[in-house]
NUVO-249585 format. One line per 5 residues: number of its first residue (from 0); for each residue z, y, x of C-alpha. Coordinates in nm, 4 decimals. Example, Ala and Ser with C-alpha at 12.3 -4.5 7.8 and 13.67 -1.06 7.14 Angstrom:
BEGIN
0> 0.7800/-0.4500/1.2300 | 0.7140/-0.1060/1.3670
REM end
This chain:
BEGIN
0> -7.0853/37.5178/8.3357 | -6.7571/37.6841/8.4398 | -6.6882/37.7951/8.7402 | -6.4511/37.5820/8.8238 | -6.6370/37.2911/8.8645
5> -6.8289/37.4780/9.1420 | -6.7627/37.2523/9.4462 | -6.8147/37.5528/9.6263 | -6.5800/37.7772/9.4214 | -6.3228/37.4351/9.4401
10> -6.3898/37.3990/9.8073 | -6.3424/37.8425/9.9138 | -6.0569/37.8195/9.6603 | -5.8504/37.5154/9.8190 | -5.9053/37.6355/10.1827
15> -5.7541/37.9622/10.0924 | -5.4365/37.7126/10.0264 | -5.5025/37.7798/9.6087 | -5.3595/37.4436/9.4295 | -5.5701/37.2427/9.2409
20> -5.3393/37.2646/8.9328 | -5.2995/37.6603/8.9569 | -5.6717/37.7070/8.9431 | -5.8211/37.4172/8.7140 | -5.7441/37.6076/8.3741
25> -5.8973/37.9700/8.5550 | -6.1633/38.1386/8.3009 | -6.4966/38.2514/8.5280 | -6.4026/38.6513/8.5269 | -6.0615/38.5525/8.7118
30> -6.2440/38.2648/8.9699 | -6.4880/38.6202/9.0428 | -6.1677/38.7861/9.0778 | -5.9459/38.5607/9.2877 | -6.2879/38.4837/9.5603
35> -6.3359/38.8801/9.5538 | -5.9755/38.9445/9.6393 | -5.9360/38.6642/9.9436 | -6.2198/38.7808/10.0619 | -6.0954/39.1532/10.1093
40> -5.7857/38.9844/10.2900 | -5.7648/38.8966/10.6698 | -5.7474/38.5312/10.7293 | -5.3674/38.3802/10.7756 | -5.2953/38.4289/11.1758
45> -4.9595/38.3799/11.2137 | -4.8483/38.1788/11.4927 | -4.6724/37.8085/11.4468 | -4.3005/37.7873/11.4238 | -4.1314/37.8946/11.7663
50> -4.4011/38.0836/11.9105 | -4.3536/38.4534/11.9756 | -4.5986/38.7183/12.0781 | -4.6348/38.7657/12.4181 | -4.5658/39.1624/12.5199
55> -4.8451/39.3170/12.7481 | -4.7336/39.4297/13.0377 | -4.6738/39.7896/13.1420 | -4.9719/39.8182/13.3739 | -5.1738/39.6750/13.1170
60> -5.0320/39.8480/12.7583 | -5.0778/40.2365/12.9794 | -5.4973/40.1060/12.9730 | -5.4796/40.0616/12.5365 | -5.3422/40.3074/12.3500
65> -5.3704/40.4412/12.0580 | -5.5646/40.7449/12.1300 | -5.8904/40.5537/12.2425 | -5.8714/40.3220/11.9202 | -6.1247/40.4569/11.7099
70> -6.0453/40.5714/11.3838 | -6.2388/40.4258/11.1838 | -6.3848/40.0754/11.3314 | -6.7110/39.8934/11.1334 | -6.5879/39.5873/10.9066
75> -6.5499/39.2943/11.0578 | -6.5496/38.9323/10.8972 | -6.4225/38.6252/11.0104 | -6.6832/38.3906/11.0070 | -6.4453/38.0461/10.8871
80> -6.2404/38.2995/10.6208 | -6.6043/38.4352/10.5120 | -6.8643/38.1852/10.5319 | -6.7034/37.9656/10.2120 | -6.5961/38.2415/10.0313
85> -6.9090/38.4016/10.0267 | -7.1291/38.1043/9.9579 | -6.8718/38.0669/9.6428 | -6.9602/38.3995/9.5104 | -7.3142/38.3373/9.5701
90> -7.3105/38.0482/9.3545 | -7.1376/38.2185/9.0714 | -7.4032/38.4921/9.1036 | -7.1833/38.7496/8.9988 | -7.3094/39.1006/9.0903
95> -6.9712/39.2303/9.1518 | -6.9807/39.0635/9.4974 | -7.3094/39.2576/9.5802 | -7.0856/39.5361/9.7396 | -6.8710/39.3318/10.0167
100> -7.1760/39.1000/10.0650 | -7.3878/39.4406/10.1268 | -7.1586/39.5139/10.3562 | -7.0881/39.1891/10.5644 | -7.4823/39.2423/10.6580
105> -7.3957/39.4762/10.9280 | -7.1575/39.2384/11.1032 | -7.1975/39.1573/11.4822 | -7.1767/38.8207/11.3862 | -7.4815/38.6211/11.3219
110> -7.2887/38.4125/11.0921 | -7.1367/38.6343/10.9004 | -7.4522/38.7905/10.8095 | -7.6479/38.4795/10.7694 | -7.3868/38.3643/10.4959
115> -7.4345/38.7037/10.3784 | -7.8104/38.7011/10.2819 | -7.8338/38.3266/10.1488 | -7.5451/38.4587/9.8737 | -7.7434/38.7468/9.8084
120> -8.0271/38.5895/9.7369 | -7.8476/38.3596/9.4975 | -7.7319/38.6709/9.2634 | -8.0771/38.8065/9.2471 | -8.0657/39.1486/9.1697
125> -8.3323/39.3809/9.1764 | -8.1298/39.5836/9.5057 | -8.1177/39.2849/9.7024 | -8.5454/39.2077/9.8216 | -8.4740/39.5574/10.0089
130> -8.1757/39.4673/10.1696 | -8.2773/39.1678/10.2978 | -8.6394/39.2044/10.4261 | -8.5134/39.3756/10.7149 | -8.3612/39.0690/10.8352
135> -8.6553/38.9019/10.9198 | -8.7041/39.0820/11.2301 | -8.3212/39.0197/11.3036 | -8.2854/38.9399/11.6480 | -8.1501/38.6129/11.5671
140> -8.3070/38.2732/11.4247 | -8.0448/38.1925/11.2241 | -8.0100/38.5310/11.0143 | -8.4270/38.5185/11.0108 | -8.4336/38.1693/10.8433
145> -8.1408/38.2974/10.5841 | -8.3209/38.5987/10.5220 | -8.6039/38.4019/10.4501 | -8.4546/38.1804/10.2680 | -8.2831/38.4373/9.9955
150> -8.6081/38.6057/9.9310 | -8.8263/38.3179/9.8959 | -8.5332/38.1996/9.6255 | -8.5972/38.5372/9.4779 | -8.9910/38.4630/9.4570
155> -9.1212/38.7370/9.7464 | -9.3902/38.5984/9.9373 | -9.2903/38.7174/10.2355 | -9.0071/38.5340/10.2216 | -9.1830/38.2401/10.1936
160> -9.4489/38.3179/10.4630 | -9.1933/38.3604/10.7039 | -9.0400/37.9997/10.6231 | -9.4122/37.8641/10.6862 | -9.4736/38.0708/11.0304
165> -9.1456/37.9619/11.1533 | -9.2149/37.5843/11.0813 | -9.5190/37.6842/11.2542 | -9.3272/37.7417/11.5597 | -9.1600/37.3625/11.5672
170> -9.0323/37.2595/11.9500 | -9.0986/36.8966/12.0467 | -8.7800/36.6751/12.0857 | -8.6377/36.5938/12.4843 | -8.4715/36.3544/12.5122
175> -8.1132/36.3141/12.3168 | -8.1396/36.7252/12.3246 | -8.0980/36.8877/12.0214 | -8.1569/37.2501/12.0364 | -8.0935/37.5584/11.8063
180> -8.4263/37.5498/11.7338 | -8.4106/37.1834/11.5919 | -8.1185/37.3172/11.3779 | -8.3475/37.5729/11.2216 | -8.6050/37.3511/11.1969
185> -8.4412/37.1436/10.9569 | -8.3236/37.3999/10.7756 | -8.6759/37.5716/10.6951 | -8.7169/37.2168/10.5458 | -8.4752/37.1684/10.3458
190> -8.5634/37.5119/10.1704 | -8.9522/37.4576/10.1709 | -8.8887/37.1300/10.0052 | -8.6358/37.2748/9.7002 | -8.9172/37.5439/9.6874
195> -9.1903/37.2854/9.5867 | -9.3199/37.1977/9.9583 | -9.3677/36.8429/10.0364 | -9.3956/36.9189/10.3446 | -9.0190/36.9659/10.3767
200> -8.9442/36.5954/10.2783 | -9.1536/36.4744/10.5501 | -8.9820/36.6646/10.8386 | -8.6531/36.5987/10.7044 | -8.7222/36.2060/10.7260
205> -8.8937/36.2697/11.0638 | -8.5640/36.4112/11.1947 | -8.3975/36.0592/11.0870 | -8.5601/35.8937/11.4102 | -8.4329/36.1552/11.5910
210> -8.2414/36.0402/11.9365 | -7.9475/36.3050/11.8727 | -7.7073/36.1676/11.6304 | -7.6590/36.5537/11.5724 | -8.0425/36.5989/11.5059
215> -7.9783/36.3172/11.2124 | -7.6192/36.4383/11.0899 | -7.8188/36.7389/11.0299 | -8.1112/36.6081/10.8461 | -7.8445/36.3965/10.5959
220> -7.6554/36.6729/10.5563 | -7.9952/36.8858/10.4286 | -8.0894/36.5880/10.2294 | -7.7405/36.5133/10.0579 | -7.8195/36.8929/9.9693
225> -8.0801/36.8256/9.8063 | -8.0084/36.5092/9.6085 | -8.3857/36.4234/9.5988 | -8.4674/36.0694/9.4423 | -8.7182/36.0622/9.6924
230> -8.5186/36.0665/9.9863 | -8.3028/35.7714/9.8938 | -8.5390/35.5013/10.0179 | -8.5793/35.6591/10.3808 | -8.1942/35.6678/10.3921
235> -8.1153/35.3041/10.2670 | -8.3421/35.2138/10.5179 | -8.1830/35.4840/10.8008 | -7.8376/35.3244/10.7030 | -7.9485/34.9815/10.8147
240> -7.9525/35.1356/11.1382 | -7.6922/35.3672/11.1913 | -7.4043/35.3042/11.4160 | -7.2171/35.6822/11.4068 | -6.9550/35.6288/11.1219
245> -6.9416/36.0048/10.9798 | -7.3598/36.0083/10.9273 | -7.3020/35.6079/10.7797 | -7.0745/35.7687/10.5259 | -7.3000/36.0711/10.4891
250> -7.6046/35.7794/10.3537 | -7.2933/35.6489/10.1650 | -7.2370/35.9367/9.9513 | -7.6095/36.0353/9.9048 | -7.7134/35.6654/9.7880
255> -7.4342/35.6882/9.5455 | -7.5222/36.0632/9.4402 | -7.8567/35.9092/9.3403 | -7.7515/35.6065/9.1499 | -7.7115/35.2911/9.4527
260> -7.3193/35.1715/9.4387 | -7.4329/34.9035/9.6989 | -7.3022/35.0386/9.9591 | -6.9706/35.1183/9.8933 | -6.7891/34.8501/10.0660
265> -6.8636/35.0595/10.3390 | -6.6364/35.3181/10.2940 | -6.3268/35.0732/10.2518 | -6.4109/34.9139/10.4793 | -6.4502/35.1806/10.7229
270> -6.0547/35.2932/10.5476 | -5.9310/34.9994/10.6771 | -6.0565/34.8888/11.0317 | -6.1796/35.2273/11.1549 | -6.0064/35.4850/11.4197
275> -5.7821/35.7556/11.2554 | -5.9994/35.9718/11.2603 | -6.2803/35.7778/11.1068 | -6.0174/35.7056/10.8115 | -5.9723/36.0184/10.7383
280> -6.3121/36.0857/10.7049 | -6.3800/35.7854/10.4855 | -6.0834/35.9207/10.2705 | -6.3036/36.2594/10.2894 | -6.6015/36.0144/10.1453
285> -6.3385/35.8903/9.8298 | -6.2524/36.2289/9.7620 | -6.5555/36.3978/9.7134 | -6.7690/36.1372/9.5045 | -6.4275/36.0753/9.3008
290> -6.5081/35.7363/9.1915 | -6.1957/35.5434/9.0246 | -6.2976/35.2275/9.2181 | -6.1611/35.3580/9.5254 | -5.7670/35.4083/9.3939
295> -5.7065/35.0344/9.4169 | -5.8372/35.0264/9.7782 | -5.6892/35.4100/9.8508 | -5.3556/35.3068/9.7413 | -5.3249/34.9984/9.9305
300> -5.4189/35.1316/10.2397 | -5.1722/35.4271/10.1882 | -4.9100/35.1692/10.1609 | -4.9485/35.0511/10.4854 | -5.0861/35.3789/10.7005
305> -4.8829/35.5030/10.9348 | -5.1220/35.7591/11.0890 | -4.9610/36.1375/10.9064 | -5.3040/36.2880/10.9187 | -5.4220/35.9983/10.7469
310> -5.1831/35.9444/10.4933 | -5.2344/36.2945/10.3831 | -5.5943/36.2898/10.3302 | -5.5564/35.9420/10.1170 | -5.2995/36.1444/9.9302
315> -5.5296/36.4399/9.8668 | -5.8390/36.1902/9.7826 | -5.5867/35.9619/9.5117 | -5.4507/36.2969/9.3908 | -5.8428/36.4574/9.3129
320> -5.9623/36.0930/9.1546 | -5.6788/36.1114/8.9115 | -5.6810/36.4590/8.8246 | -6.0844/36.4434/8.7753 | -6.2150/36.0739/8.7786
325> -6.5496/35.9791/8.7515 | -6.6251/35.5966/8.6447 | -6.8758/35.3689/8.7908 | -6.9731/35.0518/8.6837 | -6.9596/34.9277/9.0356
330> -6.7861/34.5703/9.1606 | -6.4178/34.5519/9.2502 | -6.3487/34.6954/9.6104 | -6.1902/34.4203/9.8212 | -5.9455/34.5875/10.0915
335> -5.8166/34.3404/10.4423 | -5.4842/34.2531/10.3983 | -5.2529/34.3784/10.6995 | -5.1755/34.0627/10.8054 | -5.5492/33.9595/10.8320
340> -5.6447/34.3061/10.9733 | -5.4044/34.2374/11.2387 | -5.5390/33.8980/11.3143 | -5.8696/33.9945/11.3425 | -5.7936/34.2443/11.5873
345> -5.6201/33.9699/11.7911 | -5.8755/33.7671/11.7742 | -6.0798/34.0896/11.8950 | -5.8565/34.1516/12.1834 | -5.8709/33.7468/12.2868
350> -6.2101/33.7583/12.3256 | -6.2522/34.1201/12.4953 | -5.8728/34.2110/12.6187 | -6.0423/34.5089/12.8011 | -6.0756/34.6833/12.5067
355> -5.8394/34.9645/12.5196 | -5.9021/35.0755/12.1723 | -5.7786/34.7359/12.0049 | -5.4663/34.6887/12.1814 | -5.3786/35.0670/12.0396
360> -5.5019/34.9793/11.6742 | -5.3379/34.6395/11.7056 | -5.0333/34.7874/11.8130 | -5.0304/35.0998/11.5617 | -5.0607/34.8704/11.2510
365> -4.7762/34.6077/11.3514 | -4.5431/34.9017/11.4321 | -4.6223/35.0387/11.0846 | -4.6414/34.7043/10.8647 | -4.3257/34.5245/11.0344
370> -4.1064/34.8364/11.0049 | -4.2237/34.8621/10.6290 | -4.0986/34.4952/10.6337 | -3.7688/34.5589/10.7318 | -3.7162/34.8603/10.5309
375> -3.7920/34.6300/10.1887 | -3.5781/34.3303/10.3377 | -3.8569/34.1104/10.4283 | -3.7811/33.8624/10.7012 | -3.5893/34.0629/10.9433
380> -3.5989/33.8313/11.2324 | -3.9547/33.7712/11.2962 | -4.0469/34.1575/11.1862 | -3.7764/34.2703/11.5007 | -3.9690/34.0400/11.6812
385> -4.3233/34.1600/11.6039 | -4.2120/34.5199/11.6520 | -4.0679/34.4663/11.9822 | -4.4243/34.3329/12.1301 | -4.6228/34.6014/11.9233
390> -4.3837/34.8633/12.0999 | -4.4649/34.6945/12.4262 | -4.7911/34.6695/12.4449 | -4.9275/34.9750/12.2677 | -4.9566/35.3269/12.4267
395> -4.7024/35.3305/12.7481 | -4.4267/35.5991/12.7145 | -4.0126/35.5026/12.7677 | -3.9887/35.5906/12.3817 | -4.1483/35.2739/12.3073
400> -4.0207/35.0761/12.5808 | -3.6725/35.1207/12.4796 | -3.7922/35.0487/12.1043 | -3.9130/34.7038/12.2265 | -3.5745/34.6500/12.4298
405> -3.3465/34.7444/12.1360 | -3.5503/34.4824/11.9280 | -3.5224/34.2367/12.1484 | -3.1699/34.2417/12.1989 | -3.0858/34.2783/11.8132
410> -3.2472/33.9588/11.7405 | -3.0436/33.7835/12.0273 | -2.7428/33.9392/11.8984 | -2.7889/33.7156/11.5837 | -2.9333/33.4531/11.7311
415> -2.8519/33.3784/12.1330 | -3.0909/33.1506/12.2488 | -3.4114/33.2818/12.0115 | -3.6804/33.1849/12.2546 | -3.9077/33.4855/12.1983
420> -3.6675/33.7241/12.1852 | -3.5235/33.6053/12.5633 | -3.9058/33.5723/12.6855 | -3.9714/33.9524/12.4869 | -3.6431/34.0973/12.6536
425> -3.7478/33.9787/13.0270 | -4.0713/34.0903/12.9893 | -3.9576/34.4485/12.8873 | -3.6994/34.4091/13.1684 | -3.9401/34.3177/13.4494
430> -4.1777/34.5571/13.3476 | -3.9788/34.8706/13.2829 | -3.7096/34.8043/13.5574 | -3.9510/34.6893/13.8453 | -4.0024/34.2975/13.9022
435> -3.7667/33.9891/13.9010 | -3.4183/33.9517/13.9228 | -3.1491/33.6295/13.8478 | -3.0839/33.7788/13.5203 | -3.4738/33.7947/13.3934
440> -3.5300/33.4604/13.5580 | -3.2524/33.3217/13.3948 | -3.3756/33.4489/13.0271 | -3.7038/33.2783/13.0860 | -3.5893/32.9692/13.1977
445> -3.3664/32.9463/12.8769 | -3.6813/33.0930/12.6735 | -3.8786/32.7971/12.8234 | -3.5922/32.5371/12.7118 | -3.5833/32.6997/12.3637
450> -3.8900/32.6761/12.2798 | -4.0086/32.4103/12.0294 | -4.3915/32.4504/12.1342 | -4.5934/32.6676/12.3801 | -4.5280/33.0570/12.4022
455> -4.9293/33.1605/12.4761 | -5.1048/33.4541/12.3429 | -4.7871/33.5039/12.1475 | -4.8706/33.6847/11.8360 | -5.2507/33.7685/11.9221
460> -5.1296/33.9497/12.2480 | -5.3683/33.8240/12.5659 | -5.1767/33.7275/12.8347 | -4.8170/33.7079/12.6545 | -4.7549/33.3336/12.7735
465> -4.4296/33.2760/12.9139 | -4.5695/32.9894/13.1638 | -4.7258/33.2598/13.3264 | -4.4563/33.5010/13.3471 | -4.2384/33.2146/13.4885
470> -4.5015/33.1652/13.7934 | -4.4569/33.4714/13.8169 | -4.0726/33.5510/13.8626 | -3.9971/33.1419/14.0464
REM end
């Protein structure tokens, strides 16, 4: 297998900003070299456009000076810049990382060091059982369990004994806590269970009736790890269950990792109706199991996304399917039109119009679908229309508030006596400039003898009914 394929090599590579299409063609010896070479640099700090270093001032900078620098200051390692990297270079087990990893185990930082050992013990050279048994008396948990980990990998028993003492030493749950201990809990498991222990298995399922949705993100994430056939049963089962969207997708991808395509609706469907951020991460969920039956759904919702962040990672997942696809036989994966997305959240909002998070979603895909509408010359009217309520009632700010007045008042400009658009305009008029008037009264009463039927709950909105509004301002 080349080295490429790593996801951990693909994953160290792209977060050092290294392009897909600069790195696919790479032979091993220059993957080694490029991972050995990033991680001798200083992660990226420069500050964001238009931000300057502050200066200290002078009766701070007299306190740090040069002098009292020491000379030659211990390595350091940042733990986000070194953690990938050197999990990378573990799993190319290339002994010319042995020196920098060698090094990183005298880091302050528990993290550091703990990413340190479990690469070590990947390479498994006869140098490393020496280095690492010290850890085990490490002051921290975290670097015991790694060091544990690496030399029961390497097949020293004491490695292995300290894995079993420390599951020896499991806390009982409180509550919803979940403790650091609980972390490393599930961690021993995972590695006594890819060392042959049952045992491990049975914990990790434990920990999916755990009250802490972090206590279960953690077990998934140990049992996606793993890729056991034997989990898949306690996870189709957990899934049935499970209400927090990133551990849903988590059973997602490690029911289709082992084989069941059943549940993939999930994912689009999460795309499509879930919160930004939520679509991002089931974008996250197309792009790593790379399945060609998610470009139909991908690219549809890309045409209609208007959240940046989001766009970007549908981009990202289309762009990895393409360039490395991997086919399913799976069904056809059915995506909500806008227009009955939209609906359905107005139907939403009609029956619960307290829910904040609706009127905002409601809101962000009109503004996005109508202006798409008028930029391809669909019908301009009604799309000026739409856009002037979404800009009214989604998240306050005068940007929007003007949006929804200029609407309003292009419409009328083409058509005078458009009874939405005069019922639109005095709402945005009332509430932006403060109550009632002659003019705003007079707009409603010609909105009211415009209109052909009933303005109520105009366009899914609760509330928008211009009998009410006229009560109001008479």
């Amino acid at each position: 297998m080349r080295l490429v394929s790593l996801e951990s090599v693909r994953e160290a590579l792209e977060r050092n900003l290294v392009p897909f299409e600069e790195y696919k063609d790479w032979s091993d010896e220059k993957v080694v070299d490029k991972l050995l070479q990033l991680l001798s640099e200083k992660p990226r700090t420069e500050l964001p456009e238009g931000m300057v270093r502050a200066r200290l001032p002078d009766w701070l900078a007299v306190h740090v000076t040069e002098e009292e620098t020491p000379e030659e200051a211990p390595e350091e390692f940042d733990r986000g810049h070194f953690t990938p990297l050197a999990r990378a270079l573990g799993d190319c087990q290339t002994s010319r990382a042995l020196g920098p990893l060698s090094r990183a185990l005298s880091s302050s930082d528990e993290y550091v060091v703990a990413a340190a050992a479990r690469a070590l013990g990947k390479i498994k050279d006869v140098s490393v059982p020496d280095k690492l048994s010290p850890l085990l008396s490490h002051q921290q948990k975290r670097v015991r369990v790694a060091a544990a980990e690496a030399l029961a990998r390497l097949g020293r028993r004491e490695g292995l004994d300290a894995l079993r003492r420390m599951m020896g030493e499991r806390e009982e749950w409180q509550e919803e806590r979940f403790t650091v201990r609980h972390f490393h809990e599930v961690d021993c498991a995972q590695i006594l269970y890819e060392l042959g222990e049952p045992s491990g298995m049975e914990l990790l399922v434990e920990y999916l009736n755990h009250p802490s949705f972090m206590a279960v993100a953690e077990a998934l994430s140990a049992l996606e790890a793993i890729g056991a056939p034997e989990s898949a049963r306690a996870v189709s089962e957990h899934l049935s269950r499970e209400s927090d969207v990133s551990n849903t997708l988590t059973c997602v991808r490690i029911l289709a990792r082992l084989g069941d395509l059943s549940q993939l609706h999930r994912v689009t469907e999460i795309l499509v109706a879930g919160k930004p951020g939520d679509r991002q991460r089931a974008a996250g969920t197309c792009h790593s199991l790379g399945f060609t039956v998610f470009l139909g759904p991908l690219r549809k919702r890309l045409s209609v996304e208007g959240h940046k962040e989001v766009r970007e990672s549908i981009e990202r997942a289309i762009h990895r399917i393409e360039k490395s696809p991997v086919v399913v036989e799976a069904p056809p994966l059915e995506v909500e039109e806008p227009l009955e997305l939209i609906a359905r959240l107005g139907q939403k909002l009609l029956r619960n119009p307290k829910d904040e998070a609706a009127w905002e979603r409601k809101a962000e895909e009109e503004v996005y679908y109508f202006t798409t509408q008028l930029e391809q010359g669909g019908d301009r009217l009604e799309a000026l229309r739409r856009l002037g309520f979404a800009y009214l009632f989604g998240p306050f700010g005068a940007g929007r508030i003007r949006k929804a007045e200029e609407c309003f008042k292009e419409v009328l400009a083409e058509k005078p006596d458009d009874p939405v658009a005069l019922f639109g305009l005095a709402r945005t008029l009332i509430m932006w400039s403060g109550g009632c008037n002659e003019e705003r009264k007079s707009m409603l009463l010609r909105a009211k003898a415009a209109c052909k039927e009933p303005l109520v709950n105009l366009y899914g909105w609760p509330g928008n009914d211009l009998e009410i509004w006229l009560r109001r301002c008479l």
